[in-house]
N, C-alpha and C positions, 0 to 999 in steps of 0.2 A: 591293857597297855601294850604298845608296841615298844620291840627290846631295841634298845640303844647305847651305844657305847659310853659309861661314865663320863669319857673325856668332853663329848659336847655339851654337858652340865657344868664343866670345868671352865668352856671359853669365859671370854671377858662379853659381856650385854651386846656390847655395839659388833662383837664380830658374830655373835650368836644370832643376832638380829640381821645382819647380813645374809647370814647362810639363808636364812626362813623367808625372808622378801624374796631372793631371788629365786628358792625354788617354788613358789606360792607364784609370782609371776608367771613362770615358764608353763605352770602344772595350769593356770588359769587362761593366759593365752591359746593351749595347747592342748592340753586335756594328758589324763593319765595315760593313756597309750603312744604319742607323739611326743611329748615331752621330753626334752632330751638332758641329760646331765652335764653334757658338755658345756651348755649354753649356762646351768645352773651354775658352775662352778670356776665358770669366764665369768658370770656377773660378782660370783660372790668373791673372786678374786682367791681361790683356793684351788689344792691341787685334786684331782679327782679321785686320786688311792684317800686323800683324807677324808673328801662324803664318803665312802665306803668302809672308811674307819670308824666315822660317826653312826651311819646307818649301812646293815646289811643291806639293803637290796632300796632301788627306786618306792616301792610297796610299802617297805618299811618306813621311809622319809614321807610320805603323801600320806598313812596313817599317824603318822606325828604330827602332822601338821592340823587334821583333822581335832586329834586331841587338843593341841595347841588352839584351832581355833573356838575349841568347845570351850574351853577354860574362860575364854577370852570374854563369852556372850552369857554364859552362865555366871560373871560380874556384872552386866550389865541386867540378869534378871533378878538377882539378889537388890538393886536400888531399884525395883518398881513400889512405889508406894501403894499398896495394896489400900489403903485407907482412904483415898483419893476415888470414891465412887461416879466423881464423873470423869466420860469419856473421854472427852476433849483434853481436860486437863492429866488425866495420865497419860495421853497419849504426849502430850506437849512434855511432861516430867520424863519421859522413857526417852523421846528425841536428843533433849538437854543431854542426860546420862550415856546416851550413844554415840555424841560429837566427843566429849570428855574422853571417852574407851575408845574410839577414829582418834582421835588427836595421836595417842599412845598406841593404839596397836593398827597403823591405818587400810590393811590389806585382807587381816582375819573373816570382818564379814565377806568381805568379797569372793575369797579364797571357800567361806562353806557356801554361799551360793552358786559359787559354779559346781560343787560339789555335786547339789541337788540334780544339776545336766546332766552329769557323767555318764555316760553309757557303758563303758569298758567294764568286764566281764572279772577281769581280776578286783574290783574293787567294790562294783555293783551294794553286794550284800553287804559289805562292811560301813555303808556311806546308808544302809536303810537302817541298818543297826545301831550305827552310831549319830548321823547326822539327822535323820529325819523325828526320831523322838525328841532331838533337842529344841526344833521347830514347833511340833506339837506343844511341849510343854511351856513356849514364850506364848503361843495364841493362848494358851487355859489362863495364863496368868494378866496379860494383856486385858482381858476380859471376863476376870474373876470378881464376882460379887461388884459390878459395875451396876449402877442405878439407871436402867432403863424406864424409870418413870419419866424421864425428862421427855423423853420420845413424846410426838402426837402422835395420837390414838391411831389416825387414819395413812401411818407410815408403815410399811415394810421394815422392821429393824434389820432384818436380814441383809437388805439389798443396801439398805441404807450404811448398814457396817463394811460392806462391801466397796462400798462408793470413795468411803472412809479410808481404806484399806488402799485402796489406787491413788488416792490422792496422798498420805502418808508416805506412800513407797517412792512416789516421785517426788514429793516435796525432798524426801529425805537422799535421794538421790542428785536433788539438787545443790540441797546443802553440802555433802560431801565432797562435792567439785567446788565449792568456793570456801571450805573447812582451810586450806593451806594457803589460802590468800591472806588470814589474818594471824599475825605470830602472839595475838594475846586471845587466849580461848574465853577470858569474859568478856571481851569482846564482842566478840563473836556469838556467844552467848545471847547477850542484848538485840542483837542483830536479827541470829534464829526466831530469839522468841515476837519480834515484832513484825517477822515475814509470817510465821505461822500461826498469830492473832489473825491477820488478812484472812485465812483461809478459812482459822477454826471458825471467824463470825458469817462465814456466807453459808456454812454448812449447818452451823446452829442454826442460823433462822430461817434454814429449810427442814432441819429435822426436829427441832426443839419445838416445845410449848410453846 
């Protein structure tokens, strides 16, 4: 864990969550080496001796935040229904549970996949240490003990999980841009699941039985 000052455990939610958007923004527009504090603590509307009260150093702040985001996706892998052996439908049950965690924490996925970009040298090993296993262990579970009987014989499961995978990341990218248009999440809910029926049935009846 990266060390931080008790007092930012102390703020009130909504100023605490301030600080984290806008340094999560700057760090993702920008990347760890160009990101500037100044800019983080204009948006967060704080004075800059107080980040540095909170966290020693920028390094310190961008591995909290990392942790902060792990926390965040490691709820969202705790509701994979592991008993739900087909694809399609756990893939549809993890989307659901992912809008529900976007709803509430809406920057964290974003924030570890730009992670995965990073280049910068100070940061590098600590982002394969800590961010890249936690990737690893959503694909094992994503596709743990999944029933690929449903597959025909004469398909590629490979390519075809693959296909699956592009189409999922952009559906889901889609969603997340029309996630704040509706202020009631079952709503919206209702909505997700009958845009992503559309797609699960054209790909079912390209891969399935």
């Amino acid at each position: 864990m990266t060390i931080i000052n008790v007092s930012f455990n102390k703020l009130n939610p909504e100023k605490k969550t301030l600080i984290i958007n806008a340094a999560i923004k700057e760090f993702i527009q920008n990347g760890f080496d160009q990101a500037s504090t100044n800019e983080m603590v204009k948006e967060a509307k704080i004075s800059k001796g107080s980040l540095f009260n909170y966290f020693n150093s920028k390094k310190d702040l961008y591995v909290y935040l990392i942790e902060y985001g792990i926390q965040v996706i490691e709820r969202l892998y705790e509701q994979i229904d592991l008993n739900e052996t087909d694809l399609f439908k756990r893939i549809e049950n993890i989307g659901l549970q992912k809008m529900h965690i976007q709803k509430k924490y809406p920057h964290a996925f974003d924030f570890l996949a730009s992670c995965i970009q990073e280049e910068s040298a100070d940061v590098i090993d600590i982002i394969k240490n800590k961010v890249n296993p936690i990737y690893e262990e959503g694909t094992k579970l994503i596709y743990k003990d999944i029933d690929y009987t449903k597959f025909r014989e004469d398909i590629d499961i490979e390519k075809a999980i693959e296909i699956l995978n592009w189409t999922m990341f952009g559906f889901g990218e889609k969603s997340i841009h029309q996630l704040n248009s509706f202020e009631d999440i079952g709503e919206f809910g209702d909505y997700y699941l009958k845009e992503w029926e559309s797609y699960a049935h054209i790909l079912k009846h390209s891969f399935y039985k």
